[in-house]
N, C-alpha and C positions, 0 to 999 in steps of 0.2 A: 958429269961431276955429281957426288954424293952431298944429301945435305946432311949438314951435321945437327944429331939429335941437339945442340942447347938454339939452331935455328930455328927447331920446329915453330913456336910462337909465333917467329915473322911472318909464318905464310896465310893465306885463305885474305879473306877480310876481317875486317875492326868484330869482333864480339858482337851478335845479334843485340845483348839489353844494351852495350853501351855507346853503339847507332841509333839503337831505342830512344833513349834518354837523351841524345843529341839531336834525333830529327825533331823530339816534343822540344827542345829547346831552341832551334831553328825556325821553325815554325812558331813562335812565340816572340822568337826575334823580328821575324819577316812580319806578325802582324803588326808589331809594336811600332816597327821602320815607318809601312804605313800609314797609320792614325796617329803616328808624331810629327811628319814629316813636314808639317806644315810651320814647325816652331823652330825649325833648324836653320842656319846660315847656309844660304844656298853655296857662295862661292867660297874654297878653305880657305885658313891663313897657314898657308903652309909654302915652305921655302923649297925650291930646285934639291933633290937628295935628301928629301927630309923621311918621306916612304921607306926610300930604299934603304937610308941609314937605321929605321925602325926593324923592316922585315932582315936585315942582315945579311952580309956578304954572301958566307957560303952556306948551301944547303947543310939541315942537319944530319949529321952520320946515324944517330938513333931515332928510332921513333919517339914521338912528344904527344901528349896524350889531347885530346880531343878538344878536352874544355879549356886546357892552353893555348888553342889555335883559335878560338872562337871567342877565345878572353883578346887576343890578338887583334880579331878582328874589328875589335871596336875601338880596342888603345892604339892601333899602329893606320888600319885601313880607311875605318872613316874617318878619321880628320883631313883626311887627302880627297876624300869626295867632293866634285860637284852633283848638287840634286835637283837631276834630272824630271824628277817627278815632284817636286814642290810645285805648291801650285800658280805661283809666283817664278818660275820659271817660262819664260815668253818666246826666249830664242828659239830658234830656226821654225818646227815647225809644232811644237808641242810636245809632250813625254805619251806616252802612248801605256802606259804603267797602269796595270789595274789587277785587281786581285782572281779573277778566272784565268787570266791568262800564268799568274805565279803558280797558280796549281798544275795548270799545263805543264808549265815547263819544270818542275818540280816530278810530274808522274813520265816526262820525255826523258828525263837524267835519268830515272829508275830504271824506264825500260833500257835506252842506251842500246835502241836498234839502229840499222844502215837501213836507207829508205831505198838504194840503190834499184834495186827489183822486185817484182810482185813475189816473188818468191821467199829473199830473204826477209821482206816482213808485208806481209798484205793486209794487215789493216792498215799499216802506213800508207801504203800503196794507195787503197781504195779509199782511206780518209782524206787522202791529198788533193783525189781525185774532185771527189765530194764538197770539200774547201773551194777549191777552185770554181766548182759549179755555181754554187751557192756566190761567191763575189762576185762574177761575172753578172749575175740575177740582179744582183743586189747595183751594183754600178749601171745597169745597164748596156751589156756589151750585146751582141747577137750572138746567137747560138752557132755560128763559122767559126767562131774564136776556141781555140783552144790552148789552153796555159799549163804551165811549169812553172811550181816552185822553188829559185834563188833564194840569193841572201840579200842582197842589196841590186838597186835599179843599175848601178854599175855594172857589176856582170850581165843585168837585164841585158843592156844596151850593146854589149861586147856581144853577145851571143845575136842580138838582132842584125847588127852590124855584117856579123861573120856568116848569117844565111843570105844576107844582102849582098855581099864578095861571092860567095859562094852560086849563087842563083843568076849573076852576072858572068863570072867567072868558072865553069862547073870541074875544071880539074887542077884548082888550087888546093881545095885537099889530099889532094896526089901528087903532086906536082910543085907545090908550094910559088912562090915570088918571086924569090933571089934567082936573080940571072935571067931574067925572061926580058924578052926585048920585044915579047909578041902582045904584051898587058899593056894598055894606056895607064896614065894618070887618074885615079877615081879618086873623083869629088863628092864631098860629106856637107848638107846644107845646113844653118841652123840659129835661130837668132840671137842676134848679141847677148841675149838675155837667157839663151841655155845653160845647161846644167855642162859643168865643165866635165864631168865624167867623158862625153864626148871624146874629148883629147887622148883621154886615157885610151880610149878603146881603140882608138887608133895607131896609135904607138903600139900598143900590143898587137894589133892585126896584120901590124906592116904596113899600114897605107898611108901612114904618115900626118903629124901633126899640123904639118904645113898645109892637108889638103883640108880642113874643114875652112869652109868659109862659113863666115858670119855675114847675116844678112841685119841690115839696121829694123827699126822698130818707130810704130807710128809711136803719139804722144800717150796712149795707152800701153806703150811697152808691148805690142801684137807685131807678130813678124810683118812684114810689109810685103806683102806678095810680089808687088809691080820689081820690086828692087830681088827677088828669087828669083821672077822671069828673065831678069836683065843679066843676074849672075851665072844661071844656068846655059842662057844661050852663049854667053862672051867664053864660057868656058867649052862647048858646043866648038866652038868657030876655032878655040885652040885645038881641038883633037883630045881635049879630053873627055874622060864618061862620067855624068852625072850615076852617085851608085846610088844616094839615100838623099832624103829631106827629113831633119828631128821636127814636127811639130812639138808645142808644149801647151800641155792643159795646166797652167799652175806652175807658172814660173819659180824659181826659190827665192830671188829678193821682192818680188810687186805680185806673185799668183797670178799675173795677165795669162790671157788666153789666146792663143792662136788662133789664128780662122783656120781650121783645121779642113773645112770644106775646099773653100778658094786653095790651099795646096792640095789637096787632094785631085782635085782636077789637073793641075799643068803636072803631080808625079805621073797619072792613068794618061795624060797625051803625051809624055814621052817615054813611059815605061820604066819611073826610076821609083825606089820602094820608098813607100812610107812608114817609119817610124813614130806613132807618139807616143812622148813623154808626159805621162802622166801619173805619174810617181806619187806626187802628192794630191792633186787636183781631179786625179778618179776618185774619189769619194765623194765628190759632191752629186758624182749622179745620182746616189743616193737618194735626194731631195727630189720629188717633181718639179717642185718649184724651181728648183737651180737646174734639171735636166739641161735643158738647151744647151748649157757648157759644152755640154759634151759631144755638139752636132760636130756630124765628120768624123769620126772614132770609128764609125761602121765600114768607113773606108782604108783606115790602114791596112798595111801589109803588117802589123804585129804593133802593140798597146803595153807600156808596162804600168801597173799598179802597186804601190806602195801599200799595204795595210798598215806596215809599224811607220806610215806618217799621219794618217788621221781615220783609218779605219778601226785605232784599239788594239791592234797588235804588237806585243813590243818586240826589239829587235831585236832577231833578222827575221823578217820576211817579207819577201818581194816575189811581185807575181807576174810573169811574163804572159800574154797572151797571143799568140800564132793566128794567121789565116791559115796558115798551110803549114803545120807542126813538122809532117813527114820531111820539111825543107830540115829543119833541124838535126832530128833523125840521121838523113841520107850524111848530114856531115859530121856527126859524132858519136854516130853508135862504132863500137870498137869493141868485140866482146872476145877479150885473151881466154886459153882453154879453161885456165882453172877455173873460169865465171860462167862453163857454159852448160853445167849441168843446173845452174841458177838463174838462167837465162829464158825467159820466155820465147822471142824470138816473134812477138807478134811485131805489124812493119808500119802499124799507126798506134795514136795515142787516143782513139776513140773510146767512150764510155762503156764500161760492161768488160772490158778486154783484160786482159792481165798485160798492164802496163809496166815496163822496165824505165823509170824515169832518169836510170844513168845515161840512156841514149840522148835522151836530149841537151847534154851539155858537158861541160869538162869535167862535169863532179863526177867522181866516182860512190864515193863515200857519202851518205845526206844524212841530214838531222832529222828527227820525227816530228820538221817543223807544226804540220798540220794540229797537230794536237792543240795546241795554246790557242790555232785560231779556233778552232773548231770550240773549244769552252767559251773563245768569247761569246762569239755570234751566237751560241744557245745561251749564256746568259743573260746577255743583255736584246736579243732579239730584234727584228730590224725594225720594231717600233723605237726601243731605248735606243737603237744606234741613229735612228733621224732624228730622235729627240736631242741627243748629244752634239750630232753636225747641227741641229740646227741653231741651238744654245749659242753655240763657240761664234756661226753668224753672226745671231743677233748683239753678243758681245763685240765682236769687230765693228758692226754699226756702229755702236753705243763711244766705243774708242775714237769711232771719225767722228761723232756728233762733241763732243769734246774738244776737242782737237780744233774742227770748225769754229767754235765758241773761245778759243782761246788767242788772244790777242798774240801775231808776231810769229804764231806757228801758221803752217800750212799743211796739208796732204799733198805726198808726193804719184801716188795711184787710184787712178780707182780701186775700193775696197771691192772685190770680188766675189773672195771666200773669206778663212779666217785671219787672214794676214793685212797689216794696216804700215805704212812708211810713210812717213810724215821727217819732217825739219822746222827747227827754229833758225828763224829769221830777222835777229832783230837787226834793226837800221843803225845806221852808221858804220857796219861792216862789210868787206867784199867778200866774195863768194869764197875763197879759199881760206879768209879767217872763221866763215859758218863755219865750213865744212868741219875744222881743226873745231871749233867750238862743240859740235853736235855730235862730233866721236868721243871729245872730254866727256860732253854729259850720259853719254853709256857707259862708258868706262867709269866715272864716278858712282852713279846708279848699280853699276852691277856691284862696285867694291861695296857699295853697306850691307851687301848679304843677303837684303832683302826684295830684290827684285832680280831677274836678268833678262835681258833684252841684245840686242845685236845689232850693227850697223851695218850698213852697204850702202851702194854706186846705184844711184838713177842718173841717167842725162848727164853724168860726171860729175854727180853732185854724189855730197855723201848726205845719208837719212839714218834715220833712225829706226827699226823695223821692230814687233811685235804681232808674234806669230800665238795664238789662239788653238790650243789641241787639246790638252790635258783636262781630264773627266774631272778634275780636282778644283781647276777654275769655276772662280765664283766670280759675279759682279764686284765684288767688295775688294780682291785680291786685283784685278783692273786696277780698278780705282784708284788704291795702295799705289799700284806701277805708275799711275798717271802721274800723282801725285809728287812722289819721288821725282820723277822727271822734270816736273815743273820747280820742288823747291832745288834742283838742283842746275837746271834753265838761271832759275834769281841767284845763286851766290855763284857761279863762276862766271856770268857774264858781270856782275858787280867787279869781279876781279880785276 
């Protein structure tokens, strides 16, 4: 089909000056966003269809010019924000938001490469590479490790899972599930206190959601080994195969730690893999002082680390680390003709090599995640970044030391990393009207805009949690959240 001369204007891109004059206005945006973001209402007032009745039903037929969409974006987009990067923002596990990494991803959009193979872009490739190096160093792992950049510990987990079936299993990738009567039942270990992604990955693998067992947890919320040995064998003596054990470094509601040792030993005397999860809780190896966290790490059969939860990365990236990567490899390199003139064709993921990181997993397609981390860690250097983990510590103390001092509360964990769960408890009430009390007073607290915070389940209790990440947190903005907290503890228990 011909295009017609009055098209010609539609085609190429937006006019070199007046991209010009919008990126200098985007970038004026994005630092403004920044150095204000500390004055704005964290949670919107905004009603169900309130967005979407701003941005409008149907796409427009004609193009609208630039600074229309950018005048949009402040009259229609942000009133429907929550901000995530405030520094007053506590929930889950921090904002991870900081400005080397906006440039990153700011010069990844421009490039707008596939990381897919060394070929179609090798600096991605080899900066991935390099990334990877570097965290590893930086957490503490051993040099056996080798990792792959994801988007989230989710898929981490689904791919750890899937060399765990596979390495059990060796011609489910041929051969798949459905219909085999020659495959036991495999069993997934993991303590009540893991990251539910678990489930996911199993529903997606086929092995089913029914087979993750949960193993309970001592009064530190740490898996209980005795009660693993007990589950592993009772399932043993049914005729099924133990396939995995999830440790966890850094639970998401308490940061508890696993004795990642003590399972490690009964997964190497029965030969079942270990997994830990360490998503958020790898970053503390950072610290020498906090190292020990991380004994037994050296023993998994694969490690995932989070960056975008408290190494400064913002999201996505997640970082998988392998004993044996070519396990990987062997079950998802797949390379159709048209990719094979781009294809390396090397059969490890070692340093030096011209690496295809599409092999290792279901991505085809990859973002030039490396970029954003690679600015951070040179910006802030792995001096600023232990000065930062250790900051957000010393503030989570300061949170329990509080908390201690205050009449009618109590801490619900030991404070580990930067994460702190606590409850009020005042007397004269049973435990299911706290619990209903102690989720009102989050739910209240976050509606003034000024603070947010998260609740969850300990010991079937509900608590109130405050997670510690954001470079932006001050002592004074704590304080502020304590505060809130408490004058909101006095008027709805008045109620």
């Amino acid at each position: 089909m011909s295009v017609k001369p009055s098209d010609m204007g539609m085609l190429g891109d937006i006019p070199a000056a007046e991209m010009r004059a919008a990126l200098h206005r985007m970038a004026g945006w994005a630092a403004d966003y920044r150095e204000t973001i500390e004055t704005r209402r964290i949670v919107p007032l905004v009603r169900p269809g309130q967005v979407t009745a701003g941005v409008g039903a149907a796409m427009p037929d004609d193009p609208e010019p630039l600074s229309e969409i950018l005048g949009d974006l402040d009259d229609v987009i942000m009133p429907g924000i929550v901000h995530w990067g405030h520094p007053s923002f506590l929930g889950y596990f921090g904002s991870t938001s900081n400005g080397p990494a906006l440039l990153g991803e700011i010069a990844a959009a421009a490039l707008n490469v596939s990381a897919m193979t060394w070929r179609t872009s090798p600096a991605a490739t080899e900066l991935e590479t390099v990334v990877l190096r570097w965290i590893r160093e930086l957490v503490g792992l051993p040099t056996s490790f080798t990792g792959i950049v994801y988007d989230t510990a989710s898929v981490a987990v689904l791919h750890a899972l899937a060399a765990a079936r596979e390495a059990a299993f060796p011609d489910v990738r041929a051969r798949g599930t459905m219909g085999r009567a020659d495959l036991p039942r495999a069993r997934v270990y993991a303590s009540n206190q893991a990251h539910s992604s678990l489930q996911r990955a199993m529903i997606v693998l086929g092995l089913g959601e029914e087979n993750v067992v949960r193993i309970d947890t001592d009064t530190a919320f740490r898996m209980d080994v005795g009660g693993l040995k007990h589950a592993i064998a009772d399932d043993v003596r049914r005729g099924y195969l133990p396939l995995a054990v999830i440790a966890t470094v850094g639970t998401t509601t308490s940061a508890s730690v696993d004795p990642v040792r003590e399972i490690a030993a009964e997964c190497r005397a029965r030969n079942i893999w270990l997994h830990v999860d360490a998503a958020y809780g790898g970053a503390i190896g950072v610290l020498r002082e906090k190292r020990h966290l991380m004994d037994g790490l050296e023993l998994a059969d694969s490690v995932v680390v989070n960056p975008h939860k408290w190494l400064f990365v913002p999201l996505d990236f997640s970082t998988l680390y392998m004993r044996q990567p070519e396990a990987l490899r062997a079950l998802f390199s797949l390379v159709p003709e048209y990719l094979r003139g781009d294809a390396s064709g090397q059969r490890t993921a070692s340093e030096g090599e011209a690496i295809d990181y599409m092999d290792y997993g279901i991505q085809l397609g990859r973002r030039f995640r490396a970029l954003k981390a690679w600015m951070v860690f040179r910006a802030f250097g792995r001096s600023g970044i232990e000065a930062r983990l250790r900051e957000h510590c010393r503030l989570a103390e300061q949170l329990a030391a509080w908390i201690g001092k205050a009449p009618q509360f109590m801490l619900c964990a030991p404070v580990v990393m930067s994460v702190v769960c606590f409850r009020f408890t005042p007397s004269g009430m049973d435990d299911r009207a706290r619990d209903a009390l102690n989720e009102a007073i989050v739910d209240a607290a976050n509606a003034s805009g000024e603070v947010y915070l998260t609740h969850s389940r300990l010991a079937g209790r509900t608590v109130m949690r405050i997670g510690i990440g954001n470079v932006l947190t001050t002592e004074a903005h704590l304080r502020a959240a304590w505060d809130r907290v408490l004058a909101e503890c006095q008027r709805l228990h008045a109620v």
